[in-house]
C-alpha positions as CSV (number, residue, x, y, z in Angstrom):
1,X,0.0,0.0,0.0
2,X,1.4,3.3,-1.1
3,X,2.2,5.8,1.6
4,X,1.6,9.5,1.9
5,X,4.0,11.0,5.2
6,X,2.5,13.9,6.2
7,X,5.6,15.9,6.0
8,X,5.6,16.0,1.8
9,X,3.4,19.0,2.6
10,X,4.0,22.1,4.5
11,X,0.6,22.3,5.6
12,X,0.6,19.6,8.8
13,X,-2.7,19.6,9.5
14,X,-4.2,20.0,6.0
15,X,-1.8,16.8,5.0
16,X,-2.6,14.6,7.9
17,X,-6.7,15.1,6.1
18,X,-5.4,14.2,2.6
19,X,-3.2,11.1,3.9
20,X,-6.1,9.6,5.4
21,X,-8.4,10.0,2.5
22,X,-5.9,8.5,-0.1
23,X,-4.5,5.7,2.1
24,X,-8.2,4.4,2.9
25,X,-8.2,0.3,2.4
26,X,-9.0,-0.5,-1.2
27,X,-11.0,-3.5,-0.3
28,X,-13.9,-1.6,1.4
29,X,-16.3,-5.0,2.7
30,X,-18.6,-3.6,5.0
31,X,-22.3,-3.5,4.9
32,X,-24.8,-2.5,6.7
33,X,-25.6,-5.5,8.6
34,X,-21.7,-6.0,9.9
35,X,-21.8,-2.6,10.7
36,X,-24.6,-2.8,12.8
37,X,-24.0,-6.1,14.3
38,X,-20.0,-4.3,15.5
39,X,-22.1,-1.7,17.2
40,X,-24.1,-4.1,18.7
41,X,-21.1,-6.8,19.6
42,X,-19.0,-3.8,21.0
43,X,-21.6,-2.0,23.4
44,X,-23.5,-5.5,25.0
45,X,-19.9,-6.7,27.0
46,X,-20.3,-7.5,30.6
47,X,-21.4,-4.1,31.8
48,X,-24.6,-4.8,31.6
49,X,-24.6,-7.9,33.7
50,X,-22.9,-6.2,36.6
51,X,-23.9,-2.7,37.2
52,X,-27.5,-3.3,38.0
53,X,-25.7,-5.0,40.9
54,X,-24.1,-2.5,42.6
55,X,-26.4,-0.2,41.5
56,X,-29.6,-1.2,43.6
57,X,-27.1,-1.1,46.7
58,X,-26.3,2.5,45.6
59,X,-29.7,3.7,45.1
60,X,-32.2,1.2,46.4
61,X,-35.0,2.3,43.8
62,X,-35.9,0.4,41.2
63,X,-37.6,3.3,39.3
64,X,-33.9,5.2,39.8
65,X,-32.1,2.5,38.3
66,X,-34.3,2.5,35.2
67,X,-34.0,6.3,34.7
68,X,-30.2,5.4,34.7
69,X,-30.1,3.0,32.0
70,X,-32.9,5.2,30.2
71,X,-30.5,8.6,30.2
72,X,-27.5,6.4,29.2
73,X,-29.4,5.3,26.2
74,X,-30.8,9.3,25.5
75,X,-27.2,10.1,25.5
76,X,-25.6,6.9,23.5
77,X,-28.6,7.8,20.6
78,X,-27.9,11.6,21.1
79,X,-23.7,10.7,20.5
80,X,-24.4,8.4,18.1
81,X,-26.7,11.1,15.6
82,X,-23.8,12.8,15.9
83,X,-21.3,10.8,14.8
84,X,-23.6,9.6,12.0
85,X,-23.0,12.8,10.6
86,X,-19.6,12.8,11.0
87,X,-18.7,9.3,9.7
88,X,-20.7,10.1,6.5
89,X,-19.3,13.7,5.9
90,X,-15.5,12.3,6.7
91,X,-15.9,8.3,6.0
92,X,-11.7,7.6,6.5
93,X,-10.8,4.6,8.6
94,X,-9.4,5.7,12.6
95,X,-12.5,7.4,14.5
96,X,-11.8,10.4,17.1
97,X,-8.3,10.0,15.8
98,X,-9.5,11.7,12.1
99,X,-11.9,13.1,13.2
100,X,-10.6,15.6,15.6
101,X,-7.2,15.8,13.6
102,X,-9.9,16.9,10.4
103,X,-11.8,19.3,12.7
104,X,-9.7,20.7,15.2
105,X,-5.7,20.1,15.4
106,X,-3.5,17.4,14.7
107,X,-2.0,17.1,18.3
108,X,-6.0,16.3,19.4
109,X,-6.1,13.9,17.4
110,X,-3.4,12.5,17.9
111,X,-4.3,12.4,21.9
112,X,-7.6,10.9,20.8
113,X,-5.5,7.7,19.5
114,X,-3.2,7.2,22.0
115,X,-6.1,7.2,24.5
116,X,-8.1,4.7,22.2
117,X,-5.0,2.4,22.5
118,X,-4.0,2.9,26.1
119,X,-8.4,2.8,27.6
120,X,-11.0,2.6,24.7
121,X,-9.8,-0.6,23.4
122,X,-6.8,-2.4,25.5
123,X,-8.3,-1.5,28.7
124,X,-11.9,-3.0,27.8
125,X,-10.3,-6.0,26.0
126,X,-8.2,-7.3,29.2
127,X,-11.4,-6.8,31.1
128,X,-13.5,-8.9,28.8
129,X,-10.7,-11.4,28.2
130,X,-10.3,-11.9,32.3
131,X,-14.3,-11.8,33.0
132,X,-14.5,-14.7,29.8
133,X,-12.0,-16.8,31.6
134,X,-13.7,-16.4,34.7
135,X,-16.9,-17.6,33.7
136,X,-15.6,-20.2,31.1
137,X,-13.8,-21.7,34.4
138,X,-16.5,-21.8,36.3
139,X,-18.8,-23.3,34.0
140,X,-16.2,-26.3,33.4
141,X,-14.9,-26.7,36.9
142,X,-17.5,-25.1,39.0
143,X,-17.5,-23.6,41.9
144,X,-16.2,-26.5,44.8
145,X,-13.6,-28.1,42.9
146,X,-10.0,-26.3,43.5
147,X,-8.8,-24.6,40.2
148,X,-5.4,-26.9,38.3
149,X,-2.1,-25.0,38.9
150,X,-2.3,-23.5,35.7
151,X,-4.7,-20.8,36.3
152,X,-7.3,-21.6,33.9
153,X,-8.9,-18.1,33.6
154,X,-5.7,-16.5,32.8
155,X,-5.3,-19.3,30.3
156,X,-8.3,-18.8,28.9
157,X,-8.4,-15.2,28.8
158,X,-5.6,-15.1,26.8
159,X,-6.1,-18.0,24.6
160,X,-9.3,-16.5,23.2
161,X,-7.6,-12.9,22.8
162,X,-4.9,-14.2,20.9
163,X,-7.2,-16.7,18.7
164,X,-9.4,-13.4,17.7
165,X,-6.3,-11.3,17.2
166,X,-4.5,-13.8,14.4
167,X,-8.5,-14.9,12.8
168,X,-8.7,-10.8,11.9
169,X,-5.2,-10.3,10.9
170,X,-5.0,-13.3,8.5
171,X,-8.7,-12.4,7.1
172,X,-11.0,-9.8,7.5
173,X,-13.6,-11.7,5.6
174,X,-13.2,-14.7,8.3
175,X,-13.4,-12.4,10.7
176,X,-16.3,-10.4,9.7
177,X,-18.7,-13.9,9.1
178,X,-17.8,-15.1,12.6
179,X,-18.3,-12.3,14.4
180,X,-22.0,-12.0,12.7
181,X,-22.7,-15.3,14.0
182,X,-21.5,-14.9,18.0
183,X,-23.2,-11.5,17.4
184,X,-26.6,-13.4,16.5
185,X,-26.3,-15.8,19.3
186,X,-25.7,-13.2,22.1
187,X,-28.9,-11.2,20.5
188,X,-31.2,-13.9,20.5
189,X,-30.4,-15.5,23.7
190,X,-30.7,-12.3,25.7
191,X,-34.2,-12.0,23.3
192,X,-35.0,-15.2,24.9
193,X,-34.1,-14.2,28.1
194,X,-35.9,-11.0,28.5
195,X,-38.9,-12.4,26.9
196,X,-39.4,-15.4,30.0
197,X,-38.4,-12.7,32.0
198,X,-41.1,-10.9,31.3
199,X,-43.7,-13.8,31.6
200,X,-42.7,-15.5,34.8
201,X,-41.0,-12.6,36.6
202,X,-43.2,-10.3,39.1
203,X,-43.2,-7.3,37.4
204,X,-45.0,-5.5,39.9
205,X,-41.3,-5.4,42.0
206,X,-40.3,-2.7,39.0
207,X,-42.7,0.3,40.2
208,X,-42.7,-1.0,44.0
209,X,-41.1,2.1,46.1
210,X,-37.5,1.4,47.3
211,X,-36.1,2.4,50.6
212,X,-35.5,5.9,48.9
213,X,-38.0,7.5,46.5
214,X,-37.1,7.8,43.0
215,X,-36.7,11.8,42.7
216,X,-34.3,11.8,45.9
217,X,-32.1,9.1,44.4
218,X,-31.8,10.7,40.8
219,X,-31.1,13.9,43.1
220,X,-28.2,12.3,45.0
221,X,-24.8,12.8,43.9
222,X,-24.5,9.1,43.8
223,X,-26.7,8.8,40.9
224,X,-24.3,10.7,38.5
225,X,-21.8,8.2,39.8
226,X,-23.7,5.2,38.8
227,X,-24.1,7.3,35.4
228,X,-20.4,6.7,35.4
229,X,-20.6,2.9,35.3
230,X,-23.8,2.9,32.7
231,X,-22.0,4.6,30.4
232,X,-19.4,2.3,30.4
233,X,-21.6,-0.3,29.8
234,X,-22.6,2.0,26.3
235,X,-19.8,2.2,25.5
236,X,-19.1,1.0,22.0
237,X,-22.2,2.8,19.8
238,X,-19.3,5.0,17.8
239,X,-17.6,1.7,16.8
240,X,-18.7,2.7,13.3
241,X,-16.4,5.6,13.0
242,X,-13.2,3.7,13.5
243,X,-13.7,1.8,10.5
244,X,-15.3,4.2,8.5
245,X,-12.8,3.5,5.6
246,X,-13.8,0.1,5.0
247,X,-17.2,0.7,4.3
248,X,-19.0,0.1,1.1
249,X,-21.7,2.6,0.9
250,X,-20.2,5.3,4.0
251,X,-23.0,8.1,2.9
252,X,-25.7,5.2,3.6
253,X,-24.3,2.4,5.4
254,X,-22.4,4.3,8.3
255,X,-25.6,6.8,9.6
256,X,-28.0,3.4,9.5
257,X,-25.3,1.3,11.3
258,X,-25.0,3.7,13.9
259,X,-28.4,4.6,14.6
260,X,-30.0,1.2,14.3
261,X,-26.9,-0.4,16.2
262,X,-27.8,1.8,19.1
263,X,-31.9,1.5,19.3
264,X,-31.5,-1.9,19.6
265,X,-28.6,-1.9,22.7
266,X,-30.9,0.2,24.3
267,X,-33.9,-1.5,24.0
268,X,-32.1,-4.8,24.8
269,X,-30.3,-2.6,28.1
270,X,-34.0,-2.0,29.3
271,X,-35.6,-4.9,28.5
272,X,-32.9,-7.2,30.4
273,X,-32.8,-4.4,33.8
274,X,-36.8,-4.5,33.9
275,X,-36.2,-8.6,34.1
276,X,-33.2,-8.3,36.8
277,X,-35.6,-6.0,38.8
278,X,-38.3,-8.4,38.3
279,X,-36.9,-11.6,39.3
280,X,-36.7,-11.2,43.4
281,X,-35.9,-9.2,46.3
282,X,-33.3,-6.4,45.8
283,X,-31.4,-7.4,48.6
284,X,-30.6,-10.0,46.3
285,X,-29.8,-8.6,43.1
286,X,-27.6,-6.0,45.9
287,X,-25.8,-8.8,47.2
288,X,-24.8,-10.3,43.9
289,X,-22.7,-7.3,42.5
290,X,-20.6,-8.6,39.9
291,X,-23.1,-11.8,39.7
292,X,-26.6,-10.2,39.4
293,X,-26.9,-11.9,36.0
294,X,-26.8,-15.6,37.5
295,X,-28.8,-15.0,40.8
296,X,-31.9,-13.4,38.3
297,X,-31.5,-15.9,36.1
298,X,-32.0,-18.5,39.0
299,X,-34.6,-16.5,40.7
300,X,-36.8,-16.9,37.4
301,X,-36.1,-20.3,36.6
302,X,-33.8,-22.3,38.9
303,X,-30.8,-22.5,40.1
304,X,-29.6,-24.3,36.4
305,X,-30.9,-21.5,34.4
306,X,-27.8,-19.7,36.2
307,X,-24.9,-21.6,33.9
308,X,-27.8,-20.7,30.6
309,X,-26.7,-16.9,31.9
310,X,-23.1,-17.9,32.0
311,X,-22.6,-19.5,28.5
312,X,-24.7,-16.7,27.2
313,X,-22.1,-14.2,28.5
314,X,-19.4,-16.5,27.5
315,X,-20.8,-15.8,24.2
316,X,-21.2,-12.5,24.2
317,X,-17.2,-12.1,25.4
318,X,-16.8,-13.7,22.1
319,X,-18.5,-11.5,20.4
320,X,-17.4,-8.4,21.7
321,X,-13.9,-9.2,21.9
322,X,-14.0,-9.8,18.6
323,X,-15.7,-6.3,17.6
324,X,-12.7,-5.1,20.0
325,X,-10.2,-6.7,18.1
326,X,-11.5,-5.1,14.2
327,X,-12.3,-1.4,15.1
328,X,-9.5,-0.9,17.6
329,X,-6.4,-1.3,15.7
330,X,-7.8,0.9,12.9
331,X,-7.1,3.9,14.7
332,X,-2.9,3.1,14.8
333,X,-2.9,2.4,11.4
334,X,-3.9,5.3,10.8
335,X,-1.5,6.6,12.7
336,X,0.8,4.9,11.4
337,X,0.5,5.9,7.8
338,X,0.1,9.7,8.8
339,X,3.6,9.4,11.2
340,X,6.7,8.0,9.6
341,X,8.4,7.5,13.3
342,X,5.0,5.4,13.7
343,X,4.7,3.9,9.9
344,X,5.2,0.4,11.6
345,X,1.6,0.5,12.7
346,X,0.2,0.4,8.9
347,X,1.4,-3.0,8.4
348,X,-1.5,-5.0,6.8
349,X,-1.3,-8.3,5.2
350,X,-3.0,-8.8,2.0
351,X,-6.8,-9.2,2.6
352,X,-6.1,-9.5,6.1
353,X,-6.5,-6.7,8.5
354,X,-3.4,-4.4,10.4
355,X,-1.1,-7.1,11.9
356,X,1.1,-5.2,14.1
357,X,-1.6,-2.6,15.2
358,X,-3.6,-5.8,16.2
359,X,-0.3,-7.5,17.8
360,X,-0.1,-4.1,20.3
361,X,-3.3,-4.0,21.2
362,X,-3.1,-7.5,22.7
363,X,0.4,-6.8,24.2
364,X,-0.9,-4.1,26.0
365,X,-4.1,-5.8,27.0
366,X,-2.2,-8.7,28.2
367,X,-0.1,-7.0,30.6
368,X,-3.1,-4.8,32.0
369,X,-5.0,-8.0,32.6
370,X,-2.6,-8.8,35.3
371,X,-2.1,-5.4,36.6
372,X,-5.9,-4.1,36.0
373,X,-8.2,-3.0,39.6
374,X,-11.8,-4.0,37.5
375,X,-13.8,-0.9,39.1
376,X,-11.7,1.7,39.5
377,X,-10.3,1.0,35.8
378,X,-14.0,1.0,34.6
379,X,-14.0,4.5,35.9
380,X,-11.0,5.3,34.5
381,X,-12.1,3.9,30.8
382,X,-15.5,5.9,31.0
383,X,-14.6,9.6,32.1
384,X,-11.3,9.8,30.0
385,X,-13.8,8.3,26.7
386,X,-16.2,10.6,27.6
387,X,-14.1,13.5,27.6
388,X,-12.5,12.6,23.9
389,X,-16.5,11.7,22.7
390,X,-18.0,15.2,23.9
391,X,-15.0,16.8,21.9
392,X,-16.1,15.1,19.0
393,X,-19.4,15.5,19.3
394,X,-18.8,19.3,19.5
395,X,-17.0,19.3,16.6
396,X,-20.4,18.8,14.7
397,X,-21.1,22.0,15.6
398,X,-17.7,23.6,14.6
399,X,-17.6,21.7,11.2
400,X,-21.5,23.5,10.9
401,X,-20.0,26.9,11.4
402,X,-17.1,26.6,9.7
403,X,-17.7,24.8,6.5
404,X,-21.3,24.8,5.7
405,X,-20.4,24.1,2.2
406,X,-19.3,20.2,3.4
407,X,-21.3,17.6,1.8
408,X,-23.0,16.0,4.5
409,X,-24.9,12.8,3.1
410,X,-26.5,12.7,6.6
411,X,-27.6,14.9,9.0
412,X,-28.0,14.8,12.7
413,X,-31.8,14.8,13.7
414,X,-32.5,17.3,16.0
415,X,-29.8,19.6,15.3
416,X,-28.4,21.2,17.5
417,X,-30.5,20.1,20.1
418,X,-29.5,16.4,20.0
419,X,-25.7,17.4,20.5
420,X,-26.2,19.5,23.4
421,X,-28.3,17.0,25.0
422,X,-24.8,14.6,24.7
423,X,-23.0,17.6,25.9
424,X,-25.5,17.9,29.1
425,X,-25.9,14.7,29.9
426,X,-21.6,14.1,30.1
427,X,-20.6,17.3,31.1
428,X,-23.0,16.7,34.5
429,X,-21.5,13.5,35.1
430,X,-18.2,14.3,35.3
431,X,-18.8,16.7,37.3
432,X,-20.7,15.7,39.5
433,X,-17.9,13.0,39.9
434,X,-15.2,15.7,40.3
435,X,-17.5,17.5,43.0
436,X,-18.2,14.2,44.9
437,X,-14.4,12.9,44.5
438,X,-14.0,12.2,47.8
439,X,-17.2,11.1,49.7
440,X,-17.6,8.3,46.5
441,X,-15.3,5.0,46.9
442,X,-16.2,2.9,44.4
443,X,-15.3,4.6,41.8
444,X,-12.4,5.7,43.1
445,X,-13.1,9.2,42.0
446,X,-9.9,11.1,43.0
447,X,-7.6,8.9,40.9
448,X,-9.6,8.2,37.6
449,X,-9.6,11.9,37.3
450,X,-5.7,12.0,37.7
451,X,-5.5,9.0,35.8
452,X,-7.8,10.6,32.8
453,X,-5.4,14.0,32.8
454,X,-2.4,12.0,32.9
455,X,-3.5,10.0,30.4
456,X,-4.4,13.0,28.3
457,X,-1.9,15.1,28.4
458,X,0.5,12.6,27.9
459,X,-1.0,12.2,24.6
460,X,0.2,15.5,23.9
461,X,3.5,15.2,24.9
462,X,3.8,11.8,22.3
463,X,2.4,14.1,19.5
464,X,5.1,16.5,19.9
465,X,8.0,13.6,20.3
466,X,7.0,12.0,16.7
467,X,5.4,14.7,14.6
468,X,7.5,15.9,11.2
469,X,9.7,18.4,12.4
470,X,11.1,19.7,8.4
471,X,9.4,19.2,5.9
472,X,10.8,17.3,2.7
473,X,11.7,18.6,-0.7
C-alpha cells in the first residue's frame, strides 16, 4: 500500500486530512448488517450484567435504576446522531483520531489515538478477556472443585484474545462472518431471556417504592456516579467511525449502522434491567454485584438457568472481543500511515487486517490483565472516553460553522439540540464525579480523574515527540 507522510506538505494539518483520505483500504467490505451487528457486539460486554448489581445497593429504587439506563441510552442515541453525521461527511478509517485531527488540530487527534490504544480498546479487551476466563472456568470446573495449577482463567483469557487477534489479521472476511454469527447468538439469547423474563418474573417489583423515593435518588450525587458505570456499559455505539474506511456505501451504510446499532442496545439494556428487577428481592440482586446476571436468572427459573446466563455471557465475550479486536487497531494504522516515526503500525497483510496494530493491542491488554483493579479501571475507561467523545461531538457544531459548504450525506436529527443534550448529559456526570471525589469510593473518583489528565496530556507530549519536524523537498 502506497504511503503518503504527512511531511511532503508544509501544511501539517491539512496533509494529515489528505493522507487519510488517499490511504483508505482499497478492499472496502462492509455492509450494513456487519456494521450494525459491531455496534451491537462492541456495546453489549459484561457491563450490563454487573452494574445493576451495585447499582440497587447504591440507590435502592428500582424506578432510579431504570431512569439510569434510560438517560444512558438518550445520550448513547444523542452521541451516536452525531457521529452519523460525522462518519458520512468524513468516512476515512481511525475514529476520534481523524476526526478531531480533520476538525480541530492534529495534536488532538493524535491524543484521541493514544487514548483509544491505552483505555477505549486495551483496557476493555483485558477486562473482557479476564471476566471470559472467569466464567468459562467456572462453567467447566465449577465452583467447589479447586482450580489446576495453571490458572485456567488466565489461560483462557488469553487464549481467546490471541485466537481473535491472528483470525482478523490473517482475514477480515473470516473475521467479519464469525463475528456475525457470536453477534446473532448473544442477541437472540438475551431476546430469549428477557422475553421469560417478562412472563414468569413479578413485574409488579419494578414500580414497588424502594427504601428511597425515586426523585431523591436521581437527586443524590450518587446517581451521577452510577451514570459513570452505565455509560461504560454503552460504550461501543461510535464503533462505526473507526472503520469508516472500509465501508462500502459510508454516505448510507455508516448513519444506518449507527443509529439502528444503538436502538437496539438500548432496548435490549432496558428490557434485560426490567427482568433483573423483576426476578426477586433487591437485597438480592444487591448482594450479587458482579453476579446479578446468574442469581436473576435463578430466581426466574432455577438454580440451572444460572450456567444458561453464563454461557450466554461466555458468548457474548466472544462477540465483543472480537468487535474489539476489528475497530480498535484501525485507529494506529492510521496513525501509522500519517507518522513516519509510527509507519510500523500500517502494516496490513494482503486481505487481512493491520497485523502489528492488532499485535499491540493484545500486548498491552495482556499486561493490564494482570495489573488491571476492574472498578476503578472501569471509571478510569469511562470519564477519559467521555471526555475525547464530547470533543467530537462538539465538533459537529464547529464543522457546521465553519464549513457549511461540506457535503454531508447525513444529518443529525434534532440539530443542535441532540448534540447539546450529549453535551449535558456528560458534562453533569463528570462533574458531579469531580464534585463528589471524595465522599464516592467505588469509583475511586480522585484517581480516575488524575488517571484521565495524565493520560491525556501525555498524549500530547507523544504528538510533539514524533510529529514531522522539516518538511521534505
Amino acid at each position: 500500500m502506497a504511503e503518503f507522510p504527512v511531511s511532503q506538505t508544509p501544511n501539517h494539518q491539512q496533509s494529515l486530512t489528505d493522507a487519510g483520505a488517499k490511504t483508505a483500504p482499497a478492499a472496502a467490505g462492509i455492509g450494513l448488517t456487519t456494521g450494525t451487528l459491531l455496534i451491537v457486539a462492541n456495546m453489549i460486554g459484561v457491563g450490563v450484567f454487573t452494574t445493576t448489581g451495585y447499582m440497587v445497593a447504591a440507590l435502592q429504587s428500582p424506578l432510579a435504576i431504570l431512569a439510569a439506563w434510560a438517560i444512558g441510552g438518550v445520550a448513547a442515541f444523542c452521541g451516536a446522531l452525531a457521529y452519523a453525521e460525522l462518519g458520512a461527511a468524513l468516512p476515512r478509517n481511525g475514529g476520534e483520531y481523524q476526526l478531531l485531527s480533520r476538525i480541530y488540530h492534529p495534536a488532538f487527534g493524535f491524543t484521541a489515538g493514544w487514548v483509544s490504544l491505552v483505555v477505549g480498546f486495551a483496557a476493555p479487551q483485558a477486562l473482557f478477556s479476564m471476566t471470559f476466563g472467569d466464567y468459562l472456568s467456572q462453567l467447566l470446573f465449577g465452583d467447589a472443585a479447586p482450580l489446576p495449577s495453571w490458572n485456567p482463567p488466565l489461560v483462557f483469557g488469553l487464549l481467546l484474545m490471541a485466537l481473535l487477534s491472528v483470525m482478523h489479521s490473517v482475514h477480515i472476511g473470516t473475521g467479519s462472518r464469525a463475528h456475525n454469527l457470536f453477534t446473532l447468538g448473544k442477541v437472540l439469547l438475551i431476546a430469549g431471556f428477557i422475553v421469560g423474563g417478562l412472563i414468569w418474573g413479578n413485574l409488579s417489583q419494578v414500580t414497588a417504592a424502594g427504601e428511597q423515593s425515586a426523585v431523591s435518588a436521581i437527586k443524590s450525587p450518587i446517581f451521577a456516579v452510577e451514570l459513570v458505570f452505565v455509560s461504560f456499559a454503552y460504550t461501543g455505539w461510535n464503533t462505526a467511525a473507526y472503520l469508516a474506511g472500509e465501508f462500502r456505501r459510508p454516505s448510507r451504510d455508516i448513519p444506518w449502522s449507527v443509529l439502528a446499532g444503538t436502538a437496539i442496545v438500548t432496548v435490549l439494556y432496558l428490557g434485560l434491567n426490567v427482568v433483573f428487577l423483576a426476578s426477586g428481592p433487591l437485597a438480592d440482586l444487591a448482594s450479587a454485584k458482579k453476579k446479578v446476571g446468574h442469581v436473576a436468572a435463578a430466581n426466574l427459573f432455577g438454580s440451572s438457568a444460572g450456567r444458561f446466563v453464563s454461557w450466554m455471557i461466555v458468548i457474548g465475550l466472544i462477540s465483543t472481543l472480537s468487535a474489539n479486536i476489528m475497530a480498535g487497531p484501525r485507529v494506529y494504522e492510521a496513525m501509522g500511515r500519517d507518522y513516519p516515526l509510527l509507519r510500523f503500525l500500517a502494516v496490513r497483510r494482503a486481505g487481512g487486517g493491520p497485523v502489528v496494530a492488532i499485535l499491540l493491542q493484545a500486548l498491552v491488554a495482556a499486561v493490564m490483565i494482570v495489573t488491571a483493579s476492574f472498578e476503578t479501571l472501569l471509571a478510569y475507561v469511562t470519564v477519559t472516553l467521555s471526555l475525547i467523545a464530547s470533543l467530537t461531538v462538539l465538533g459537529v457544531l464547529v464543522l457546521r460553522y465553519r464549513e457549511p459548504g461540506l457535503a454531508r450525506p447525513y444529518r443529525t436529527w434534532g440539530y443542535p439540540v441532540t448534540p447539546l443534550v450529549f453535551l449535558a448529559l456528560e458534562g453533569w456526570m463528570i462533574i458531579q464525579l469531580i464534585r463528589n471525589s471524595q465522599m464516592i469510593a467505588r469509583a475511586g473518583a480522585g484517581e480516575v480523574i488524575v488517571a484521565s489528565a495524565v493520560t491525556l496530556a501525555s498524549g500530547f507530549v507523544l504528538y510533539y515527540l514524533v510529529r514531522p519536524k522539516t518538511a521534505r523537498p
